[in-house]
C-alpha positions in Angstrom: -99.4 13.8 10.4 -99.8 16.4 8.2 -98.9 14.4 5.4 -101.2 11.9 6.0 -104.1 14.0 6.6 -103.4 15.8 3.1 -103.0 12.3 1.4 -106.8 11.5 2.5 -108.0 14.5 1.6 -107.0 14.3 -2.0 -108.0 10.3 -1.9 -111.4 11.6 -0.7 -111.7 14.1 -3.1 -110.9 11.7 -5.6 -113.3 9.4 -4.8 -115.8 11.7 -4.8 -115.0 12.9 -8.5 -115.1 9.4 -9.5 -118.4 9.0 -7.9 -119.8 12.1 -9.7 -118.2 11.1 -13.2 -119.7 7.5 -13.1 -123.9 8.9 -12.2 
């Protein structure tokens, strides 16, 4: 569980960098 939680965190802040980078 913990593993998994961490996984989405970094996938979320990922996709919220990408987000940024692209506007």
């Amino acid at each position: 569980q913990q593993q998994q939680q961490q996984q989405q965190q970094q996938q979320q802040q990922q996709q919220q960098q990408r987000a940024t980078n692209c506007s």
